[in-house]
RODO-2510 file (C-alpha; in nm, 4 decimals, decimal comma):
residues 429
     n   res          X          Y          Z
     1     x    -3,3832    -3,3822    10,9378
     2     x    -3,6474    -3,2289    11,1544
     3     x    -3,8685    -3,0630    10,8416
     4     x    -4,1857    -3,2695    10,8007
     5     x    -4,4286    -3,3090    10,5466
     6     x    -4,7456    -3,4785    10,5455
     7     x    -4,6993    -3,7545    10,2947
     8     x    -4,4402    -3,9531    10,0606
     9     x    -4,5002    -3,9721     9,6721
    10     x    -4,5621    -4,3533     9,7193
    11     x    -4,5391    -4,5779     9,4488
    12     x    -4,9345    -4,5526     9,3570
    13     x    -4,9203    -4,2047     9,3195
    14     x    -4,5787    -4,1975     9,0533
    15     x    -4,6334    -4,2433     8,6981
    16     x    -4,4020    -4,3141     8,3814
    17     x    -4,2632    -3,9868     8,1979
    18     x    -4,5649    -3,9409     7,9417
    19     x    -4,8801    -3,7715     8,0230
    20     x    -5,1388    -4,0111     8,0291
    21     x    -5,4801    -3,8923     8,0549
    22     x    -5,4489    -3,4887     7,8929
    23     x    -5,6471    -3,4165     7,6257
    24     x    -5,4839    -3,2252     7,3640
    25     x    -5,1134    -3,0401     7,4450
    26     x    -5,1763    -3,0004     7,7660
    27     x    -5,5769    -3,0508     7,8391
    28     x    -5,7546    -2,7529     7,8735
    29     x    -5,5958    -2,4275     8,0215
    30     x    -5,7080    -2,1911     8,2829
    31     x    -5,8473    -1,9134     8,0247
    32     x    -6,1239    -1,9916     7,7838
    33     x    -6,0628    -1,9616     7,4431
    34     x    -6,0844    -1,5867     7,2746
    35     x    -6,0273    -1,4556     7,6367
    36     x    -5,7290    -1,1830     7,6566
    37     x    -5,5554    -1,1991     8,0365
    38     x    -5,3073    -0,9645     8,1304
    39     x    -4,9517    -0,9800     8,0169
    40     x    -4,8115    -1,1736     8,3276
    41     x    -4,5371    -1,0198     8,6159
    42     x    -4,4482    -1,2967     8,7752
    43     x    -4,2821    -1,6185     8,6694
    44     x    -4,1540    -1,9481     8,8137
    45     x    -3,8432    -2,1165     8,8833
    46     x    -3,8944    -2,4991     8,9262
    47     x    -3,6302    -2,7927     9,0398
    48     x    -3,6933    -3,1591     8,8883
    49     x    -3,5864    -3,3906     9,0774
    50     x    -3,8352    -3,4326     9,3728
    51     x    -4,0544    -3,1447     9,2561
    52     x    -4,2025    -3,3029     8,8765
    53     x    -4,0157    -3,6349     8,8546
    54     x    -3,8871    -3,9005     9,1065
    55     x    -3,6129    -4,1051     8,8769
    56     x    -3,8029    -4,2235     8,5575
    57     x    -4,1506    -4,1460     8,7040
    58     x    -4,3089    -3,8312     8,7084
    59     x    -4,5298    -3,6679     8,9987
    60     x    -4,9090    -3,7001     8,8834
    61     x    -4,9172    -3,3548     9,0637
    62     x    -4,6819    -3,1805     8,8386
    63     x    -4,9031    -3,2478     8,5502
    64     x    -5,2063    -3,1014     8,7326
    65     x    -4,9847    -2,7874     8,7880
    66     x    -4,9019    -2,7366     8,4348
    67     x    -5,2598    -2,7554     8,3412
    68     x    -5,2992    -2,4218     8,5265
    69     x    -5,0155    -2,2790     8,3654
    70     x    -5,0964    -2,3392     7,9818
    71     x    -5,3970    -2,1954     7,7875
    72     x    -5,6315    -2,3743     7,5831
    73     x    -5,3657    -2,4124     7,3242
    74     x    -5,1254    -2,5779     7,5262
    75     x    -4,8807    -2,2514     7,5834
    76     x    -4,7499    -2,1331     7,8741
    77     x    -4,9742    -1,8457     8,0543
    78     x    -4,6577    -1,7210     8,2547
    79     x    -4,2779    -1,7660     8,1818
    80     x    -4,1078    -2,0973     8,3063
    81     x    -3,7458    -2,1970     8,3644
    82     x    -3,6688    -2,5489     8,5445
    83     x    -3,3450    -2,5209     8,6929
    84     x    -3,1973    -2,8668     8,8297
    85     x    -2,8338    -2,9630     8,9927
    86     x    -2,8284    -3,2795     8,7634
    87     x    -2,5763    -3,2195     8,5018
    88     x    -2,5322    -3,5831     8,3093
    89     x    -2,6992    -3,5133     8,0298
    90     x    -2,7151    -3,2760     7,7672
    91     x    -2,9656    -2,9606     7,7774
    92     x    -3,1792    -3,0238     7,4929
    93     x    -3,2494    -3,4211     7,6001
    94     x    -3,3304    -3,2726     7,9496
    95     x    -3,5673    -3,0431     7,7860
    96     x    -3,7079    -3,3239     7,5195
    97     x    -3,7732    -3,5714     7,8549
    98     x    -3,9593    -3,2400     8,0193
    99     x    -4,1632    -3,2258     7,7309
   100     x    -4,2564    -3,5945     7,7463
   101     x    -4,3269    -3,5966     8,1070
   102     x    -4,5390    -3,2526     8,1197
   103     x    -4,7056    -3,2832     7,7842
   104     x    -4,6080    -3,0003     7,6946
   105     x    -4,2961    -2,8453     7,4153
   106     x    -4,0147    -2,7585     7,6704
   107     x    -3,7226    -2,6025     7,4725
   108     x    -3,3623    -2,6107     7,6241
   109     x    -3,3791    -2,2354     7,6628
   110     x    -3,6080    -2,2909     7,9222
   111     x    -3,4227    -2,5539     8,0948
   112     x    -3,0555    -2,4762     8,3265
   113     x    -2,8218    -2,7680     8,3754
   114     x    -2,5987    -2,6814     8,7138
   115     x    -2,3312    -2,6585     8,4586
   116     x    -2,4956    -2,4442     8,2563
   117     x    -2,3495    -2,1034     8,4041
   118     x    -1,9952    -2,1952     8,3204
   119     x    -2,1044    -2,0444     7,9710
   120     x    -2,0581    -1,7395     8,1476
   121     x    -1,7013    -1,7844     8,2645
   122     x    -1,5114    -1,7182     7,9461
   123     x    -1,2171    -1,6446     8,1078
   124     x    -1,1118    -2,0106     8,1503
   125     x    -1,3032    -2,1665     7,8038
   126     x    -0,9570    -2,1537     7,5960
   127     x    -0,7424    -2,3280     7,9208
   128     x    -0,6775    -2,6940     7,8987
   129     x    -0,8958    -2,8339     8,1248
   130     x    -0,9656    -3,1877     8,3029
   131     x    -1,3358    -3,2768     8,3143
   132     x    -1,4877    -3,4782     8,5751
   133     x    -1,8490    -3,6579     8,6142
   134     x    -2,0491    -3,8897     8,3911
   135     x    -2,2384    -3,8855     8,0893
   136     x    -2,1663    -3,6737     7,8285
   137     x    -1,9292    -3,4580     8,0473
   138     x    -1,6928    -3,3969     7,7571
   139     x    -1,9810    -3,2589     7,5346
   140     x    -2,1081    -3,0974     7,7635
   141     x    -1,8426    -2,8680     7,8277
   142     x    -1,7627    -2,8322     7,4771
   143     x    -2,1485    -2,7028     7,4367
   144     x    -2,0674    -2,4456     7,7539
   145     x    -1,7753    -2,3049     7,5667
   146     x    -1,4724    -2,4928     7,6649
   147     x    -1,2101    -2,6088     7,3708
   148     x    -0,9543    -2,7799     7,4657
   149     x    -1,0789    -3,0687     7,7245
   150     x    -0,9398    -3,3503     7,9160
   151     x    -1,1309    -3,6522     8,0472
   152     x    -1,0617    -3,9042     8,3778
   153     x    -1,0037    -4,1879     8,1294
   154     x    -0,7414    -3,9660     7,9242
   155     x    -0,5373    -3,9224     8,1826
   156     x    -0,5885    -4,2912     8,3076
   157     x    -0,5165    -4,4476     7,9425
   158     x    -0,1962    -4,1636     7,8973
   159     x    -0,0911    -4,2690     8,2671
   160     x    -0,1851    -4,5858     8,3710
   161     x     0,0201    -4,6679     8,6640
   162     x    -0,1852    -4,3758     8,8767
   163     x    -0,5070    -4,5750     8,8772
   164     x    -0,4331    -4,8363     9,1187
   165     x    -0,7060    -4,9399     9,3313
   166     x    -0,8801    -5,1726     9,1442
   167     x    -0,6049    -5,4559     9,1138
   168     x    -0,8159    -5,5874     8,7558
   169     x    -0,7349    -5,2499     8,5895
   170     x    -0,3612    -5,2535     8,6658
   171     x    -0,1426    -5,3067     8,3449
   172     x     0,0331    -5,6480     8,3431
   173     x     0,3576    -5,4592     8,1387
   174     x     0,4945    -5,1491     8,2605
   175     x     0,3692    -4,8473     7,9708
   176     x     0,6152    -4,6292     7,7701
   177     x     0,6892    -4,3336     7,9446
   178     x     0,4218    -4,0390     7,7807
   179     x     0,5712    -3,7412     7,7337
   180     x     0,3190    -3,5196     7,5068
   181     x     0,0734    -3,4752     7,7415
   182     x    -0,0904    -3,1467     7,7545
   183     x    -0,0252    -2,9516     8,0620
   184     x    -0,3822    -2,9477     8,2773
   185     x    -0,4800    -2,5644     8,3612
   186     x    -0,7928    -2,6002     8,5603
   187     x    -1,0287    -2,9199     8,6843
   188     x    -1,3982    -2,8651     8,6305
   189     x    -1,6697    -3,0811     8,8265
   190     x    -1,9219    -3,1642     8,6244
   191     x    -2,1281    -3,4167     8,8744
   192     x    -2,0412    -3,7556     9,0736
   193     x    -1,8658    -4,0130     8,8584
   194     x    -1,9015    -4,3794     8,8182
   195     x    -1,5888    -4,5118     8,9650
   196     x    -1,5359    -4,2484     9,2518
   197     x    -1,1398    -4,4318     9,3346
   198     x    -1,0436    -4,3613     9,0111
   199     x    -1,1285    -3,9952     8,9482
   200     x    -1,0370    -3,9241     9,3397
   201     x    -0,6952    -4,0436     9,3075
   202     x    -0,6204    -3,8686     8,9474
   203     x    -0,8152    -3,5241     9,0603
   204     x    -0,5413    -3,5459     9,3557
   205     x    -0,2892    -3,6107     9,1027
   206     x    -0,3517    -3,3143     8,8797
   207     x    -0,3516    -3,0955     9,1726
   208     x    -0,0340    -3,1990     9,3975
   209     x     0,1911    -3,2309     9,0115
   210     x     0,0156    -2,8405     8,9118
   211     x    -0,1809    -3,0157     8,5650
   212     x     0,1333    -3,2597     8,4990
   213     x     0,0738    -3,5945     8,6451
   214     x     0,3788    -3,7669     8,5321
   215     x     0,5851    -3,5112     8,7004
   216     x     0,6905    -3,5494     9,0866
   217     x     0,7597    -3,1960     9,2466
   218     x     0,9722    -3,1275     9,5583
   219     x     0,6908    -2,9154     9,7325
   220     x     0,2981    -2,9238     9,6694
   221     x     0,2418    -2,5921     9,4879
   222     x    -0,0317    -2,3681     9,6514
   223     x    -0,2880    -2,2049     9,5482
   224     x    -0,3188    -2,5230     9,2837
   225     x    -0,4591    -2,4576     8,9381
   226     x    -0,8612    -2,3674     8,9562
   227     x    -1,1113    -2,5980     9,0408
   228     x    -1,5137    -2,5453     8,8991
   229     x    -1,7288    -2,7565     9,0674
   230     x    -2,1375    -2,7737     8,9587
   231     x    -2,3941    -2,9276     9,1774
   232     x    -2,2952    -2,9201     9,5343
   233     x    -2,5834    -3,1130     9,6622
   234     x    -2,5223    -3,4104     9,9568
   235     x    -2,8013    -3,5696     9,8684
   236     x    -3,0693    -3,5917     9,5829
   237     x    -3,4200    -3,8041     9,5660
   238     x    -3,4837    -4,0669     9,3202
   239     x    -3,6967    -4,3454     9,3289
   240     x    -3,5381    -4,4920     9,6596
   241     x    -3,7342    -4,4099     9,9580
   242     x    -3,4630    -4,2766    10,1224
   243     x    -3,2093    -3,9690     9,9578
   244     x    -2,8883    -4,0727     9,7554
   245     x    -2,5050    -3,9453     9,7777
   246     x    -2,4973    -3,6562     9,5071
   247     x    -2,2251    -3,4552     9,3747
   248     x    -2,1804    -3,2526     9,6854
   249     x    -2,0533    -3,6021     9,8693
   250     x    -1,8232    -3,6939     9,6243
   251     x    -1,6864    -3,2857     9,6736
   252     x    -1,6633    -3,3724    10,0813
   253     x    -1,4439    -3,6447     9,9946
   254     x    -1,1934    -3,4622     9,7445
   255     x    -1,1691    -3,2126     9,9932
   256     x    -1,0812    -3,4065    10,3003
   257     x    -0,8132    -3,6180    10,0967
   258     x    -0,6482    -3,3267     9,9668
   259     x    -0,6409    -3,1508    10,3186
   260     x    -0,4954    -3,4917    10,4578
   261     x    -0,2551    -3,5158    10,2073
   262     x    -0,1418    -3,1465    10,2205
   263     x    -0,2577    -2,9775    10,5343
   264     x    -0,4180    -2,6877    10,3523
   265     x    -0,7728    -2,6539    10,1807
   266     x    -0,9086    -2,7202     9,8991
   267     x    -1,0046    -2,4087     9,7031
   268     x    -1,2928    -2,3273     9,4757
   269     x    -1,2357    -2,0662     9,1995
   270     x    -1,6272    -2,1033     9,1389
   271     x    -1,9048    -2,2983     9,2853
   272     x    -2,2256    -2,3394     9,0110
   273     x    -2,5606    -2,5016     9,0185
   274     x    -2,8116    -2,4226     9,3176
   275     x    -2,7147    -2,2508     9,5933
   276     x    -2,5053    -2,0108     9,3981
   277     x    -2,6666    -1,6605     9,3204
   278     x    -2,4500    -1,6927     8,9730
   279     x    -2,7148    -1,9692     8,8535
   280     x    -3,0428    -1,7780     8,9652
   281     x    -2,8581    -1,4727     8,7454
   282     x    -2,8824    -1,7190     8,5126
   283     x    -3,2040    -1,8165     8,5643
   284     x    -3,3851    -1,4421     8,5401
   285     x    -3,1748    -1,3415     8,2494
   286     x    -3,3436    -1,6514     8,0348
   287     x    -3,7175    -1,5367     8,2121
   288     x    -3,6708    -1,2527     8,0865
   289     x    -3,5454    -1,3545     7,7483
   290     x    -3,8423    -1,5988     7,7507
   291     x    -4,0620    -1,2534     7,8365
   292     x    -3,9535    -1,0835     7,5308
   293     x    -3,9750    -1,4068     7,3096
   294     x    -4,3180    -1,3950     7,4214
   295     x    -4,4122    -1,0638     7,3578
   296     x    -4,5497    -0,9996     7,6940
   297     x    -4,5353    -0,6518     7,7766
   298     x    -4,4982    -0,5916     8,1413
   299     x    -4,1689    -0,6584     8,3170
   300     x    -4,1656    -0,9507     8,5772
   301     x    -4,1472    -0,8706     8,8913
   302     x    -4,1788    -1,1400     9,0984
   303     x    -4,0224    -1,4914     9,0842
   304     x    -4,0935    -1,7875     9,2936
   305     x    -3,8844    -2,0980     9,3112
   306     x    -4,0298    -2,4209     9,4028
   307     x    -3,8030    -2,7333     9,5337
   308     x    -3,7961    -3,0217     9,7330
   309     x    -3,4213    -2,9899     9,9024
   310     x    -3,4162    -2,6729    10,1896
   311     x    -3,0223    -2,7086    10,1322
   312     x    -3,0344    -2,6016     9,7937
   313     x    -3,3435    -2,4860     9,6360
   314     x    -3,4772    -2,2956     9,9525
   315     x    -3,1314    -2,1612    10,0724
   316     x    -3,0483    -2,0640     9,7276
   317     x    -3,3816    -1,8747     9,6377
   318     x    -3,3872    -1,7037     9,9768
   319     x    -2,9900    -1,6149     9,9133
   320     x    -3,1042    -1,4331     9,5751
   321     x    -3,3775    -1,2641     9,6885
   322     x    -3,1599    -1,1140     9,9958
   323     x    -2,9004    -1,0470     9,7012
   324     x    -3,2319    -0,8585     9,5226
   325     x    -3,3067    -0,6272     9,8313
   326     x    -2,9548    -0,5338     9,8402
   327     x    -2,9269    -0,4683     9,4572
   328     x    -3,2299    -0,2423     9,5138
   329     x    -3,1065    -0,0628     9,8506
   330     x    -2,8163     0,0473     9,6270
   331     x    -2,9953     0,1696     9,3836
   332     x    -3,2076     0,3682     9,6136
   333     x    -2,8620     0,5292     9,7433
   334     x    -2,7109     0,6194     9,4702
   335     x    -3,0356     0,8160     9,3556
   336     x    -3,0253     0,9912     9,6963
   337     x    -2,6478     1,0820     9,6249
   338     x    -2,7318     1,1843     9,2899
   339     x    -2,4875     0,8890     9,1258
   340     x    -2,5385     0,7872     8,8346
   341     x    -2,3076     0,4957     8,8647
   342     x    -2,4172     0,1986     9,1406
   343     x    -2,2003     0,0029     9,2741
   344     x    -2,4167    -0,2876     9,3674
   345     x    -2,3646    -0,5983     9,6035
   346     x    -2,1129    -0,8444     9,4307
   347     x    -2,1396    -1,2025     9,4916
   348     x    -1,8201    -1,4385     9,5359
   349     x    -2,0081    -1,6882     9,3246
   350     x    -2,0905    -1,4597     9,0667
   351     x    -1,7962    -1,4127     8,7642
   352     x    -1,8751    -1,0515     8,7744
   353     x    -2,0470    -0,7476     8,9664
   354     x    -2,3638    -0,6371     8,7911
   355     x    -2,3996    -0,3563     8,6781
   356     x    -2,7781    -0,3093     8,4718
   357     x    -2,9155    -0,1876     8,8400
   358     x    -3,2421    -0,0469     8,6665
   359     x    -3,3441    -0,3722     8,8033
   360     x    -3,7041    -0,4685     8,7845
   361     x    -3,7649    -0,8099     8,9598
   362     x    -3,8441    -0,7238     9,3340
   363     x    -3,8309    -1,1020     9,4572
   364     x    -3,7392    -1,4332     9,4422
   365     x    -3,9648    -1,6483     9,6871
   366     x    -3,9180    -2,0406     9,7679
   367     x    -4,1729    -2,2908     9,7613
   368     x    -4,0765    -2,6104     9,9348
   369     x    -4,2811    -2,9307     9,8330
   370     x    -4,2843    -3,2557    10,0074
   371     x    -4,2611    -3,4630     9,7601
   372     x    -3,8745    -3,5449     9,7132
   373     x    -3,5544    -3,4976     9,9918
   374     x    -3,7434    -3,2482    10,2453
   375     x    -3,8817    -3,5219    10,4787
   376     x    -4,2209    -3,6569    10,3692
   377     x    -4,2383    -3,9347    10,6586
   378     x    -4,3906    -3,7209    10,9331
   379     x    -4,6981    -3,4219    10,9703
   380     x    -4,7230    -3,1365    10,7768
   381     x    -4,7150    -2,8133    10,9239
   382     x    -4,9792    -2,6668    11,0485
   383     x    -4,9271    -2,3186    10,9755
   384     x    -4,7893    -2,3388    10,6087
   385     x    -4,5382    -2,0122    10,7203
   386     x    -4,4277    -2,2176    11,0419
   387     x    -4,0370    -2,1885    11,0590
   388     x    -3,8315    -2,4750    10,9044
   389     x    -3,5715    -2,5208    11,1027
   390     x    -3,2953    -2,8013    10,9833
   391     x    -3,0561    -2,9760    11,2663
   392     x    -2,7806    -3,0561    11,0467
   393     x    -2,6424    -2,8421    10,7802
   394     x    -2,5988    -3,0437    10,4654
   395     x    -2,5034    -2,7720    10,2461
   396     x    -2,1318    -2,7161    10,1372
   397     x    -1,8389    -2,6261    10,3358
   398     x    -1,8255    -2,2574    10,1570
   399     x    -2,1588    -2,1496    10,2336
   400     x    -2,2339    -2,0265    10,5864
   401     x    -2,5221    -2,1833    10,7894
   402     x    -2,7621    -1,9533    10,7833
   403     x    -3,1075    -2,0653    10,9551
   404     x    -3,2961    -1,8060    10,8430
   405     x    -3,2042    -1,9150    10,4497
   406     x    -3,3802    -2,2683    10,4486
   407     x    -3,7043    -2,1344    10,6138
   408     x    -3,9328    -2,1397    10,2764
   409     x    -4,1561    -1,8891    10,2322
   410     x    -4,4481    -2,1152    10,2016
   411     x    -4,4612    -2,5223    10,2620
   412     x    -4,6889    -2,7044    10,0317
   413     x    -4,8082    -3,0421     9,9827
   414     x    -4,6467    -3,0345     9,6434
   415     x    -4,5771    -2,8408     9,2934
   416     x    -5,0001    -2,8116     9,1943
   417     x    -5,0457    -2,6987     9,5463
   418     x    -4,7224    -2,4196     9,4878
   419     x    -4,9055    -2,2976     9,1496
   420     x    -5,2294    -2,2746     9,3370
   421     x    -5,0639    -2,0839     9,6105
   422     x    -4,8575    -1,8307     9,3605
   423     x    -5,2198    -1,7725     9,1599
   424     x    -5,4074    -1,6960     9,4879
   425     x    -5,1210    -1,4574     9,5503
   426     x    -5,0729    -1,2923     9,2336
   427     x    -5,4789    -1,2954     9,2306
   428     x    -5,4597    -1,4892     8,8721
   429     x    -5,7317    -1,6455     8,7154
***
């Protein structure tokens, strides 16, 4: 990458997930106690990985951020979604280790999963479908509305003469024939597996035999059945000092197999998780949920997403708030037609137009920190609005390379300096 940043999150400045050293919830706030502040009309969209937490540790700056954004009684001053591409866990144990590591109560309504869209694709939750990752990937997409699911090691254990590779796991006997297996109607991607051989080869499978792989067909059927895939990121920060493979390299692989195999591409009937303008739909429907749990009475208008990866968090953010300005050109048109129906911009990611175009948020700006995959080994900018310009696109096949989507808004040390930034801009206390 050419994006610098001024400094790594070395192994000094990382803690364990609790929040050592706050007094009370969350130490003391930034209003005094008895104060009233204004209802607040802007919120925040934050990534994890690389942002609060590197692996198990989290960022001593995150907890200096969330401070600011509680009052003295540990509640937050301004609504608060984390939205992350990790998907191996369920929501409300994402939320629970949130709470440990900010020191504050983080509920899973607060907290989006890159599989945590597919809630919104109904259309597919009573197919049989063949789940893919690790973790709890079959309870997880029970919990996102799908009932009638298929894991990897299903199909391996029904059919165990497709899993070949690893000569250890071949049966010694040749298995009955099984002949009750369910036909497969659609593959969802949860996140990388363990043993990448194994769910490459019966993925394949389920796609060249159309869901029945103990069938052999004459001709490779195309279009295949759907394919869901969450998380598209190439690479994701942990506590290595260099990125790892995520989901998004385990989808370059599937894709080039199946292409070499059958000379035509791979298809998507839905990408999820950051980039994809469905999941910051997502995201502003549960702000503004959060809003009205709250109480508070103005309507957000502003949002500002801060992340570490320019491939996902930045391109994604800047992608929705270009989606935003088009929402609210239409809306501007049709009053100057005298319409009362808008037909707004429609998204290919997005499982349908949308259609409440009384929209109030204005913007969605990204905040890129420097403390997870956005290079942290050379100088910081300058000239925090300096352009960010990346020499190798590492974001997924379907999405065009757009410069102009992974220049941030702002560049920032990291996530306390991104709250400090967003208060001197919203001029808040």
């Amino acid at each position: 990458m050419a994006v610098r940043c001024l400094r790594s999150a070395g192994r000094g400045a990382l803690r364990r997930w609790r929040p050592a050293g706050l007094s009370g919830p969350m130490g003391l706030g930034g209003v005094a106690p008895g104060v009233a502040e204004a209802p607040p009309t802007f919120g925040f969209l934050f990534d994890i990985d690389g942002v609060l937490v590197r692996g198990r540790y989290v960022i001593p700056a995150a907890q200096e951020a969330f401070r600011k954004l509680v009052d003295s009684d540990g509640q937050l001053r301004v609504p608060v979604v984390f939205v992350t591409n990790a998907g191996n866990c369920l929501q409300h144990v994402k939320a629970q280790e949130l709470s440990d590591a900010l020191g504050l109560e983080v509920s899973p309504e607060q907290v989006i999963l890159s599989h945590s869209p597919l809630r919104l694709f109904r259309q597919f939750h009573e197919k049989c479908v063949l789940v893919s990752g690790q973790g709890p990937v079959e309870e997880n997409a029970r919990n996102v509305g799908f009932q009638n699911v298929v894991t990897i090691q299903d199909v391996r254990k029904a059919f165990p003469l497709l899993d070949m590779v690893d000569q250890s796991r071949r049966p010694k006997e040749l298995p009955p024939l099984t002949t009750d297996f369910p036909t497969i109607e659609g593959v969802i991607l949860f996140g990388e597996p363990v043993r990448w051989e194994t769910s490459l080869q019966l993925i394949i499978d389920i796609l060249l035999s159309n869901g029945n792989p103990g069938t052999e067909l004459a001709a490779v059927p195309y279009p295949h059945i759907p394919v869901l895939a969450c998380n598209m990121d190439l690479l994701w920060m942990a506590e290595a000092k260099r990125p790892r493979f995520g989901h998004g390299t385990f989808l370059v692989c599937l894709e080039n197999i199946y292409k070499k195999i059958t000379g035509k591409e791979l298809k998507y009937e839905a990408l999820i998780g950051k980039p994809s303008i469905v999941t910051y739909q997502y995201a502003e429907y549960l702000i503004k949920q959060q809003v009205e749990r709250q109480g508070w009475s103005s309507p957000i208008c502003r949002l500002y997403a801060v992340g570490d990866n320019p491939m996902s968090d930045i391109y994604g953010a800047n992608s929705y708030n270009n989606y935003l300005k088009a929402a609210w050109q239409a809306r501007a048109q049709a009053k100057v037609n005298g319409s009362e129906e808008v037909t707004g911009p429609h998204s290919a990611e997005s499982p349908q137009p949308r259609k409440d175009w009384d929209v109030t948020l204005e913007s969605c700006k990204s905040i890129l920190v420097c403390t997870g995959v956005y290079n942290h080994h050379g100088n910081m900018p300058a000239d925090p609005q300096d352009s960010v310009v990346e020499t190798v696109f590492h974001g997924h096949r379907d999405f065009c390379f757009d410069p102009s989507l992974l220049e941030a808004s702002s560049v920032v040390r990291d996530v306390n300096e991104a709250v400090e930034l967003v208060f001197e801009k919203e001029n808040w206390s």
